[in-house]
N, C-alpha and C positions, 0 to 999 in steps of 0.2 A: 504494500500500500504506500509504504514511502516514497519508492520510486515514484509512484504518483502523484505526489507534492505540484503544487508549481513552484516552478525554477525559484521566484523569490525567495521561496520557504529552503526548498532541497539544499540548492546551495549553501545557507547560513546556518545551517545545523551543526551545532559542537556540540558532544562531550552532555544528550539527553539521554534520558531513560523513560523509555515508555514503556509502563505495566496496566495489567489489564486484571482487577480485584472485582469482587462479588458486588459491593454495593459500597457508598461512602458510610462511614461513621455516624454515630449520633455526636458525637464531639468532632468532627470535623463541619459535620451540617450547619453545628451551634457557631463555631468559627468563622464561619462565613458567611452570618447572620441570616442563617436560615432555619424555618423550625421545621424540625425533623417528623413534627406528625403533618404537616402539607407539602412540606417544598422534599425537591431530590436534586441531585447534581449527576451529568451522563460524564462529564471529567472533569479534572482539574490540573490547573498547570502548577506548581514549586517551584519554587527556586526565585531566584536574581535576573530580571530582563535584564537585555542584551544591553540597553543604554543608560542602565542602573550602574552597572559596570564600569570598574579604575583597574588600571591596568597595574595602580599599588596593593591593589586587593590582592590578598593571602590568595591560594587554590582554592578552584571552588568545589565540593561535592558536586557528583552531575545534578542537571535540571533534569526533574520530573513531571512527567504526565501520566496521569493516570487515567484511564477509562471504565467505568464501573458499569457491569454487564447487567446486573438483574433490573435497573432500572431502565437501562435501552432495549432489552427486550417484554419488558412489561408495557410499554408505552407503543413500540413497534413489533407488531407480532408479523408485520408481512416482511420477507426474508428483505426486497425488493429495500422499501422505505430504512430499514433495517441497515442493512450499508452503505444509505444516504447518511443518515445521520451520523453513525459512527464518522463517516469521513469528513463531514462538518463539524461535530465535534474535537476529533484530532486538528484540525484546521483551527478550530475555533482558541482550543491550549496552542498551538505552536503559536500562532498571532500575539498571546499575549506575553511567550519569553521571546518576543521580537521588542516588547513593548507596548502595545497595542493596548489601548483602554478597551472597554464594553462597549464606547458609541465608536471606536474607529473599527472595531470587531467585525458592529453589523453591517457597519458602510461596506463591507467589504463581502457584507451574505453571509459569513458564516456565525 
């Protein structure tokens, strides 16, 4: 699926980690000021964006992204829609260890 980035993305990728867990936390939900009996999260990005970044900065641990399966498949049961969104979502974490706020995200569709 990577290879299938566009170029902006593929090229500028250092030194991520993308996993793929059951569902987010109830203490990650809270984190991210969501409440856990309405809201869900299909991923999330970690780490330090790209123009967050000093080149005096210590090493970094990789950036992560995470994709959390039981709630992409509870919301998209057709196979079809199913790895739309997955791809939008990974699109949607990589944009923002570019830097990307939430309104340059969706200017962008994903």
């Amino acid at each position: 699926m990577l290879d299938r980035l566009p170029r902006q993305f593929r090229n500028g990728l250092r030194n991520v980690e993308f996993v793929v867990e059951e569902r987010p936390s109830v203490e990650l939900l809270r984190a991210e000021g969501l409440d856990p009996r309405l809201d869900t999260l299909y991923g999330i990005y970690q780490g330090v964006p790209l123009p967050d970044r000093s080149s005096l900065d210590p090493p970094l641990l990789p950036d992560k992204i995470t994709i959390f399966a039981a709630p992409l498949l509870r919301d998209f049961p057709d196979p079809k829609e199913l790895r739309e969104e997955i791809r939008i979502t990974v699109l949607h974490e990589i944009a923002h260890y570019f830097g990307m706020d939430e309104e340059d995200v969706e200017g962008l569709g994903y």
